[in-house]
C-alpha positions in Angstrom: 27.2 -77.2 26.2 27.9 -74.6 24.3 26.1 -76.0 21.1 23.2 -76.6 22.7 22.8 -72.6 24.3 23.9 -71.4 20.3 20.8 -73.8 19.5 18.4 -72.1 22.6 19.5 -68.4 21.4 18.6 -69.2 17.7 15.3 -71.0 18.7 14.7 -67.8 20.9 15.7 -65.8 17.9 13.0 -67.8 15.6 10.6 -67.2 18.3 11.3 -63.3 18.8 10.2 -63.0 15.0 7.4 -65.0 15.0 3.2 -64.3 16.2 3.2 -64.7 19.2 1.7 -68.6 20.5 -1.9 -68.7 19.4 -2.1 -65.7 17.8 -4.5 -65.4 15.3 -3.8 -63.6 12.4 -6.3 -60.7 10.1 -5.7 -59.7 6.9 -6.4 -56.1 6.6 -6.4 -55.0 2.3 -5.7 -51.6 1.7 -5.3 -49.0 -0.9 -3.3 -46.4 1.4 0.4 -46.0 -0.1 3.1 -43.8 0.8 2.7 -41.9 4.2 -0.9 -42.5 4.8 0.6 -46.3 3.6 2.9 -45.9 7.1 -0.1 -43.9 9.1 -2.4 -47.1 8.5 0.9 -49.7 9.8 1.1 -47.4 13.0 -2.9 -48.1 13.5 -2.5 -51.8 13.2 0.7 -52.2 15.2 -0.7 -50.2 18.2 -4.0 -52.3 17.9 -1.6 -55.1 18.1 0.4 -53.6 21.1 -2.9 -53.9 23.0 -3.7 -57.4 23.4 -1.7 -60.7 22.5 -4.9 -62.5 20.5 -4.9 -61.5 17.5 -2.5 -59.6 14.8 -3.7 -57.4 12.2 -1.8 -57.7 9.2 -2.3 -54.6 6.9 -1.1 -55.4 3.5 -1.1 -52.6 0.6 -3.3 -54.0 -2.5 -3.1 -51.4 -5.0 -6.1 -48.2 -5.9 -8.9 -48.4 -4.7 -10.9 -49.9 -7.6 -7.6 -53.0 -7.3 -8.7 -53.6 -3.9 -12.1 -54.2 -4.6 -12.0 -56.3 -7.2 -9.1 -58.0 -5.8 -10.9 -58.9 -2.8 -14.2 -60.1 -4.6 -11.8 -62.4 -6.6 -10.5 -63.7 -3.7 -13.8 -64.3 -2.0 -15.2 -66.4 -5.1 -11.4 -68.4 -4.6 -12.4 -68.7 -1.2 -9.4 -67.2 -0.1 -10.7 -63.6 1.2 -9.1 -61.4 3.0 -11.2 -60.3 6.9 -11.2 -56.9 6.4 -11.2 -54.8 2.8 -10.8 -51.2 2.0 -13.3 -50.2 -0.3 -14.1 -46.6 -1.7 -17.8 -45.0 -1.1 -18.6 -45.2 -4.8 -18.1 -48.8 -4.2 -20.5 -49.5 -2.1 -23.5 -50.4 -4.1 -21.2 -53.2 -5.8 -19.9 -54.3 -2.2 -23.9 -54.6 -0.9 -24.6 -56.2 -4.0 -22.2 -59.4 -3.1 -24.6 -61.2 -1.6 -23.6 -64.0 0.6 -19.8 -62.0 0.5 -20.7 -59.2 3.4 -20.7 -59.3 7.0 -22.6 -56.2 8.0 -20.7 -54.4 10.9 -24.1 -54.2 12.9 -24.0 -58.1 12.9 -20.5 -58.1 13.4 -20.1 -56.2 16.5 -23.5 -57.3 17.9 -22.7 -60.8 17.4 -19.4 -60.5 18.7 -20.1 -58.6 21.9 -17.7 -55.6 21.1 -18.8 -51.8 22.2 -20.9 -50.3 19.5 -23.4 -47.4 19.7 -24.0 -46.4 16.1 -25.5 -42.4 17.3 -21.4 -42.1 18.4 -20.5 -41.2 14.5 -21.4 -38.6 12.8 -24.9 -38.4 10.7 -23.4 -38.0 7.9 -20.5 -40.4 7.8 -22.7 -43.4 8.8 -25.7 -42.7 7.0 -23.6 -43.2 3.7 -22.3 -46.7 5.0 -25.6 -47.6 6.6 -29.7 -49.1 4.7 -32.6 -47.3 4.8 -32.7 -48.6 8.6 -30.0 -47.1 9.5 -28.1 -50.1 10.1 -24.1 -49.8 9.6 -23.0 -52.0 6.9 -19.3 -51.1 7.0 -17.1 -49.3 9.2 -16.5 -46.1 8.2 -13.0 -45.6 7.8 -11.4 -42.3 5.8 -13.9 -40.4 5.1 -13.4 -36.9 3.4 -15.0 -34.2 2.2 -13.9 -31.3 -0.5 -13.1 -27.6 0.9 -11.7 -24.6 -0.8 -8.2 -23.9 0.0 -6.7 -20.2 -1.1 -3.4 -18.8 -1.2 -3.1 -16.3 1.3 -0.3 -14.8 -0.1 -1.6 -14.3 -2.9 -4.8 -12.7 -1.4 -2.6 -10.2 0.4 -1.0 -9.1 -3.1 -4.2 -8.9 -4.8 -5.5 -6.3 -1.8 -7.9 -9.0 -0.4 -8.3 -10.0 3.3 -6.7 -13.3 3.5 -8.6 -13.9 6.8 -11.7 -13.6 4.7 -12.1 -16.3 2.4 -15.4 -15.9 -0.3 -18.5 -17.5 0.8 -20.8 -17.4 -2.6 -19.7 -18.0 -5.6 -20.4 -14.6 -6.6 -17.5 -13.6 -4.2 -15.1 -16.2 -5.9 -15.8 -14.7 -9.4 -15.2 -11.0 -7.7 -12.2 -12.7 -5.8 -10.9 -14.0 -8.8 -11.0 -10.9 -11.4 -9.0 -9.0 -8.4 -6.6 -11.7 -7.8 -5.9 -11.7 -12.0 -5.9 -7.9 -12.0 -2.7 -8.3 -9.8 -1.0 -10.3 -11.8 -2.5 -14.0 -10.4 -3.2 -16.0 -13.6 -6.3 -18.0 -12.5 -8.8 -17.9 -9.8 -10.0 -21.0 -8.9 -9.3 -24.6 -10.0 -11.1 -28.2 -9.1 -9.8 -31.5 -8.7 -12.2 -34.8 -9.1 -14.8 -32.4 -10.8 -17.9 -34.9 -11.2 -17.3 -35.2 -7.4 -16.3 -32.1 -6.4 -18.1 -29.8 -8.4 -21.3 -31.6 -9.2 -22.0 -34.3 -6.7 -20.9 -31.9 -3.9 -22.7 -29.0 -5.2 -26.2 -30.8 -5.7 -25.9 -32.2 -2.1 -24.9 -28.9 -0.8 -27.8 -27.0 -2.4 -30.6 -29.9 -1.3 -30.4 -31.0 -5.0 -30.8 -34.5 -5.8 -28.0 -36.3 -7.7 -30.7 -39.0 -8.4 -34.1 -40.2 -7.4 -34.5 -43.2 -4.5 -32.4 -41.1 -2.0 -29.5 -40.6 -4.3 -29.9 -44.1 -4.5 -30.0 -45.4 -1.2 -33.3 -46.6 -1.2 -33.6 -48.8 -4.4 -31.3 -49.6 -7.0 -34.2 -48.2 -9.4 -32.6 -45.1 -8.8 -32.4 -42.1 -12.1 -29.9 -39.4 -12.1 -31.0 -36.0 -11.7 -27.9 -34.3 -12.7 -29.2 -32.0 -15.0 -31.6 -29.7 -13.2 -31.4 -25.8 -13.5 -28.7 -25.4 -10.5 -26.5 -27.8 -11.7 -27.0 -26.4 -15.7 -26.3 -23.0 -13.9 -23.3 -24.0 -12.2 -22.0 -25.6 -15.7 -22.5 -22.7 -17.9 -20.7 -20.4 -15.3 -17.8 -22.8 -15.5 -18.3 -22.9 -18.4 -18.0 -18.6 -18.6 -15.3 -18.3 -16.4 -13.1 -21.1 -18.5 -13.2 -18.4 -21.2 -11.3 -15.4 -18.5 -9.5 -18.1 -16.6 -11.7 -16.8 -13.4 -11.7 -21.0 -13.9 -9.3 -22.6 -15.4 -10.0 -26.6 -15.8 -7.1 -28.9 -14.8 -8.4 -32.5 -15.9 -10.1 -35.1 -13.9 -8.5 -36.7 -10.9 -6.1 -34.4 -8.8 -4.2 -33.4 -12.3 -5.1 -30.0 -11.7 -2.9 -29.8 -8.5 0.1 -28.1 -9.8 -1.9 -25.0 -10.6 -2.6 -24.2 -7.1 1.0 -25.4 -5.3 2.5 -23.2 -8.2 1.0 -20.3 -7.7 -1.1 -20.4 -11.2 -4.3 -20.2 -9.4 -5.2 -18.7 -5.7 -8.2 -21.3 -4.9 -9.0 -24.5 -5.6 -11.4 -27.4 -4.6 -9.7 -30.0 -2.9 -10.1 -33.0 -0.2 -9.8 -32.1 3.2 -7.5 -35.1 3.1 -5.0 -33.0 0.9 -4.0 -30.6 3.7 -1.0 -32.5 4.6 0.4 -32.7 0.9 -0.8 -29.0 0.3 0.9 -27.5 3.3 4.3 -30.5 2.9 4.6 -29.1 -0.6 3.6 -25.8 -0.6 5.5 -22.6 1.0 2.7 -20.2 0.8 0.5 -19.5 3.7 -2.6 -21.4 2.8 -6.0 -21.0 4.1 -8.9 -23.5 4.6 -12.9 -22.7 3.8 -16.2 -23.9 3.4 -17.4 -24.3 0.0 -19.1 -21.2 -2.2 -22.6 -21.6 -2.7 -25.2 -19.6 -4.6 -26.9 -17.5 -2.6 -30.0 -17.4 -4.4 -30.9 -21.3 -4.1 -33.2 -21.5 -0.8 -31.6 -23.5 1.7 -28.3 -23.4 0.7 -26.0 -24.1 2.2 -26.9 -27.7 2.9 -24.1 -29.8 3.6 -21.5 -31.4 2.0 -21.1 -35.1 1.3 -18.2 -37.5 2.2 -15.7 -39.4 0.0 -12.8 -41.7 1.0 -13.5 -45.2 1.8 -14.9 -47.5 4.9 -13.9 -50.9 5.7 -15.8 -54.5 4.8 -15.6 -57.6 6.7 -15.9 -60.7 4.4 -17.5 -63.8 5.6 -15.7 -67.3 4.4 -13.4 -66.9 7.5 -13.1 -69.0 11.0 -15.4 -67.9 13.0 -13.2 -66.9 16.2 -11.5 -64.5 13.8 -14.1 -62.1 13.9 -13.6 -61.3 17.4 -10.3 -60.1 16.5 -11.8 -58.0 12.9 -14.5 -56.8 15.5 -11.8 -55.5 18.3 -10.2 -53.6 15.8 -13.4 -52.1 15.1 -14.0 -50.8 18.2 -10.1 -49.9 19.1 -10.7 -47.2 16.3 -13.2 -46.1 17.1 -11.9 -45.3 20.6 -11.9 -41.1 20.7 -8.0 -40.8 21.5 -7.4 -43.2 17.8 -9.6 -41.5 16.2 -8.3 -37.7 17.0 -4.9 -39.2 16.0 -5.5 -40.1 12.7 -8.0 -37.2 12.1 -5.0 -34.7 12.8 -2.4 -37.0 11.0 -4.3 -37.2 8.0 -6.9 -34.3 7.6 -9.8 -37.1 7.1 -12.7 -36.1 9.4 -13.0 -38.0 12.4 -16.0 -40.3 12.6 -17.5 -40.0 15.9 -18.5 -36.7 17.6 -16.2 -37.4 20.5 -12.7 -37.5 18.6 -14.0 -34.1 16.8 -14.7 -32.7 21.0 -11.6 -34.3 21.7 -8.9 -32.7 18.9 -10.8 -29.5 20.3 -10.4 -30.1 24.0 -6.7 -30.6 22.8 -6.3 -27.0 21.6 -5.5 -28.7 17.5 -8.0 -26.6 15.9 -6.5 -23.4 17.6 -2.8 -24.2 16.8 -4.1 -25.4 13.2 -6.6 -23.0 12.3 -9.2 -24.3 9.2 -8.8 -28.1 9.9 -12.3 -28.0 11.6 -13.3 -26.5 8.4 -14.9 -30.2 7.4 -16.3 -31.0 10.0 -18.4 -28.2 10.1 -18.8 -28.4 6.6 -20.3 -31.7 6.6 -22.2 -31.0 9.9 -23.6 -27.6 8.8 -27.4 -29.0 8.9 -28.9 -32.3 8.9 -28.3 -34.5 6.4 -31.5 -34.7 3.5 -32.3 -37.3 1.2 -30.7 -35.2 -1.4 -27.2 -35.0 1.2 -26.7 -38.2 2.8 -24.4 -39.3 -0.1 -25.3 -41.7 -2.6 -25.7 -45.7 -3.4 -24.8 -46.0 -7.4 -23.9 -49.1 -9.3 -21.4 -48.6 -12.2 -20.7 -45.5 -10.2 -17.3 -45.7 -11.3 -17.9 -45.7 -15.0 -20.9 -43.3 -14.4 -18.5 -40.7 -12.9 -16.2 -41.2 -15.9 -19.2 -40.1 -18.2 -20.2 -37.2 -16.5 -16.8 -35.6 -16.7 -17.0 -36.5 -20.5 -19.5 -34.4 -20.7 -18.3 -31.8 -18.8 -15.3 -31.3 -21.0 -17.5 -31.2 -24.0 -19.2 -28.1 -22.6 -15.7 -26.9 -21.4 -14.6 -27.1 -25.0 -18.0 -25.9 -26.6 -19.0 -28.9 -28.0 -22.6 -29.0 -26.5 -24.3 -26.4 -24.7 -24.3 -27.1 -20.8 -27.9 -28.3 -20.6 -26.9 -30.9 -23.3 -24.0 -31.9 -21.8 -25.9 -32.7 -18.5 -28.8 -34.0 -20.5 -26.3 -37.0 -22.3 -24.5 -37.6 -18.8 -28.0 -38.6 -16.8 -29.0 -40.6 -20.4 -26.1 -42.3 -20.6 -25.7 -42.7 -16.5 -28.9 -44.0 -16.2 -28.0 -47.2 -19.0 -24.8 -47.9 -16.4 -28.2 -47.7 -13.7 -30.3 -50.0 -15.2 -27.4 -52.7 -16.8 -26.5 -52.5 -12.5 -30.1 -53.3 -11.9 -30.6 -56.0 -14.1 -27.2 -58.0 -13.2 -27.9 -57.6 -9.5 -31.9 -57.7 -9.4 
């Protein structure tokens, strides 16, 4: 007797650990590590805690450019995962898979889960959607660069720290103050092709290329090097020389000059305000980005980074229901105000942005709207609905080649800008030609 209940109690044990009966089980790839690693698991389990069906198994993959090329390997072994995090300059490579791709429209059409595409924001989907304004993937963490400032430092240097500078005119005049009493460096940038040059062009209705910055053909040319975004170079440029701008590398390397104190203002990722404010003990203030006053129209709006999710085909077909529930569990206003305020990404449907408001975490937070506004300051152009690049990747790397070679006076701005769009476009057309 008592063999047989050790037996039941370990067979109950076995159970307790296992999916529940039937349960069907989604593979979720991700490139999210650390706590935003833990914010994702907390989405997937409380998805999970709503229904016994289906279990979505998140599973850390790597970076972003790991993921993606991790899960197109897998798809070509026939072994791909349901659901794949990919980053927005990846999305020209993920539409070019044919056959791979299960548009989200399709998905959540076909599957009969709650979908109204005018729910998210204009400029969020439009990046993640074809000329039709169909959603290809779900938009997922989506960010967008802002200018912090050290308010501390601002107080010290006589400045209001409640009144951030709106051109960059007033940054330059900020910045001579703010080294006048004592602060080393104005301003810094982190991701600069992205922050400083693909931001900036949308924001001032420039183009980044032709075809819709490449939404609307991938016969697209870059357009990188026309007289606002030479301008904006040669200032840099100018400023380098004083430190008004002092150049901290490409990726987020120049982060240490801002959380030490080295430089008042930088460009950041609304999605750094949660390492910015864990690892900094200055008071810290949040803005929308300078613009040049004299550029009709500007400010624009800004344009959205981060990543959305793809749904690859090759699986059973009663597993989409699950991939497709998901979907429409994040997109549910409560899930998405959560992870907004959790993470600082902006929250992709109009009603989670209503809601955080509604619940008082703009007022108790003040400057974590900042983004959303930012992105949402006018409707979005066809020079600042984002942009559809192959080789984007490389293309990127290029650019901020040739921004250090005007940084270090090796060609003049105009140039520099000039070799980036030659040698961009030759990443353009090799794209074109593989995937034509």
């Amino acid at each position: 007797m008592k063999a047989l209940l050790r037996h039941t109690v370990i067979a109950a044990g076995i159970l307790a650990m296992s999916p529940a009966f039937g349960q069907t089980e989604v593979q979720f790839w991700h490139a999210m590590a650390g706590e935003m690693g833990q914010r994702v698991e907390k989405l997937a389990n409380d998805f999970n805690a709503t229904q016994k069906d289906f279990k979505i198994v998140a599973v850390y993959k790597g970076t972003y450019p790991e993921v993606m090329t991790g899960a197109i390997a897998a798809f070509r072994a026939k072994q791909p995962p349901h659901i794949v995090q990919v980053f927005e300059v990846g999305t020209a490579t993920m539409m070019a898979a044919k056959g791979a791709i299960y548009p989200v429209h399709e998905l959540m059409k076909e599957q009969g889960a709650p979908f109204d595409a005018s729910a998210y924001l204009p400029a969020v989907s439009g990046y993640y959607s074809d000329t039709k304004g169909n959603m290809l993937s779900f938009p997922f963490n989506s960010s967008t660069p802002i200018l912090y400032y050290n308010k501390d430092l601002f107080k010290k240097a006589g400045l209001d720290p409640e009144a951030p500078p709106k051109t960059f005119a007033d940054v330059e005049a900020y910045a001579k103050k703010l080294q006048a009493a004592g602060v080393p460096c104005g301003f810094t940038t982190e991701w600069p092709s992205y922050m400083q040059f693909e931001n900036l062009s949308a924001y001032h209705n420039q183009p980044i290329s032709t075809k819709e910055n490449g939404l609307a053909g991938l016969d697209a040319e870059l357009k990188l090097n026309g007289p606002v975004q030479v301008k904006h170079l040669q200032n840099l440029v100018d400023w380098q020389k004083t430190k008004v701008f002092d150049y901290g590398g490409r990726g987020d390397s120049s982060k240490p000059k801002f959380f030490s104190g080295e430089c008042a203002m930088t460009v950041s990722s609304a999605a750094a305000r949660l390492g910015i404010v864990t690892n900094m003990k200055a008071d810290v203030g949040m803005a929308l980005l300078p613009y040049y006053a004299d550029v009709k129209g500007a400010p624009q709006n800004s344009i959205i980074g981060g990543a959305s999710l793809w749904v690859l085909r090759g699986q059973k077909p009663a597993d989409y229901k699950g991939v497709a529930q998901f979907f429409a569990y994040l997109s549910k206003p409560e899930v998405q105000a959560w992870w907004h305020q959790e993470t600082g990404y902006l929250p992709i449907t109009t009603a989670a942005y209503d809601l955080s408001r509604k619940q008082g975490f703009y007022d108790k937070n003040p400057g974590t709207d900042v983004a959303v506004k930012e992105i949402n300051l006018n409707p979005p152009t066809d020079n600042s609905k984002g942009l559809r690049l192959g080789n984007f990747v490389q293309i990127r790397a290029v650019i901020e080649e040739e921004i250090e070679n005007a940084l270090q006076g090796k060609k003049t701005p105009q140039q520099a800008l000039d070799a980036a769009v030659t040698r961009g476009n030759e990443l353009l057309r090799q794209f074109q030609k593989s995937n034509s």
